[in-house]
N, C-alpha and C positions, 0 to 999 in steps of 0.2 A: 039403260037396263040396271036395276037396281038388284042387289044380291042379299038372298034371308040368310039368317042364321047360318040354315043349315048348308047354303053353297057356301059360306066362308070355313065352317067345319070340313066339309071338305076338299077345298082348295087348302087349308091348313094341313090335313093329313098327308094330301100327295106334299107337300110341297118339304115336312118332314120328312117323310119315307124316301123323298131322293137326296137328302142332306147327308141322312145314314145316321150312326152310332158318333161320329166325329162332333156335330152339333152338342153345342153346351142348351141344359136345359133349365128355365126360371120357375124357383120355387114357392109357394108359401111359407111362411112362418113354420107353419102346422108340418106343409110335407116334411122342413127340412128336420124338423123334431121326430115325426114318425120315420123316417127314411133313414138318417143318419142318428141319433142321439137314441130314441130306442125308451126315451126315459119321461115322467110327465114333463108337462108345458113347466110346470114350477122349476123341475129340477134342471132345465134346460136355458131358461132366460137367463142367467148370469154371461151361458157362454155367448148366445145369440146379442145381448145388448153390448160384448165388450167392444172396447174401441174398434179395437182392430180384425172384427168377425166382419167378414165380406158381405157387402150389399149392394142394391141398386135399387135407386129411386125413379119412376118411372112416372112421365108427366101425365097427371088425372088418377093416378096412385095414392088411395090416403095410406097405403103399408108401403115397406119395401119388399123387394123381389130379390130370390136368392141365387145365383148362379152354382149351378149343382158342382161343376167343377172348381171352382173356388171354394164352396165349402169340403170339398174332399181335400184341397192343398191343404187350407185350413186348419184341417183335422191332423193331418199329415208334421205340418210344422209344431203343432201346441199337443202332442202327443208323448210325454216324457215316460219314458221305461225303468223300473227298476226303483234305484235311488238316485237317478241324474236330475240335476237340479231345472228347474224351470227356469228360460230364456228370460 
């Protein structure tokens, strides 16, 4: 039995919906710019390409893929307040 589209769409949904809110979720470029950064694509590639911004290469992938909870540590660690100096 072979499965279209739309039975793997929704075997993907149940299959989220019983994982819960705990599951980490993989992003685009784009989302992680729209979702987190807020700012254009220009103003945002500096932080998205630094070495050490979280990614995943995924085999048959020509981009990489963004684990939502890594970019929220992320954000978390390289977020300086005030006048405290950058790590």
């Amino acid at each position: 039995m072979e499965l279209t589209k739309d039975d793997l769409k929704i075997i993907i949904k149940e299959v989220v919906g019983e994982l819960g809110s705990d599951h980490d979720r993989l992003l685009t470029k784009q989302q992680v710019i729209d979702e987190y950064f807020g700012i254009t694509y220009k103003g945002a590639i500096a932080a998205l390409n630094s070495r050490d911004f979280p990614r995943t290469w995924l085999p048959g992938r020509k981009n990489p893929m963004y684990s939502a909870k890594a970019v929220e540590q992320w954000i978390k660690e390289n977020t300086v307040f005030g006048y405290e100096k950058r790590k």
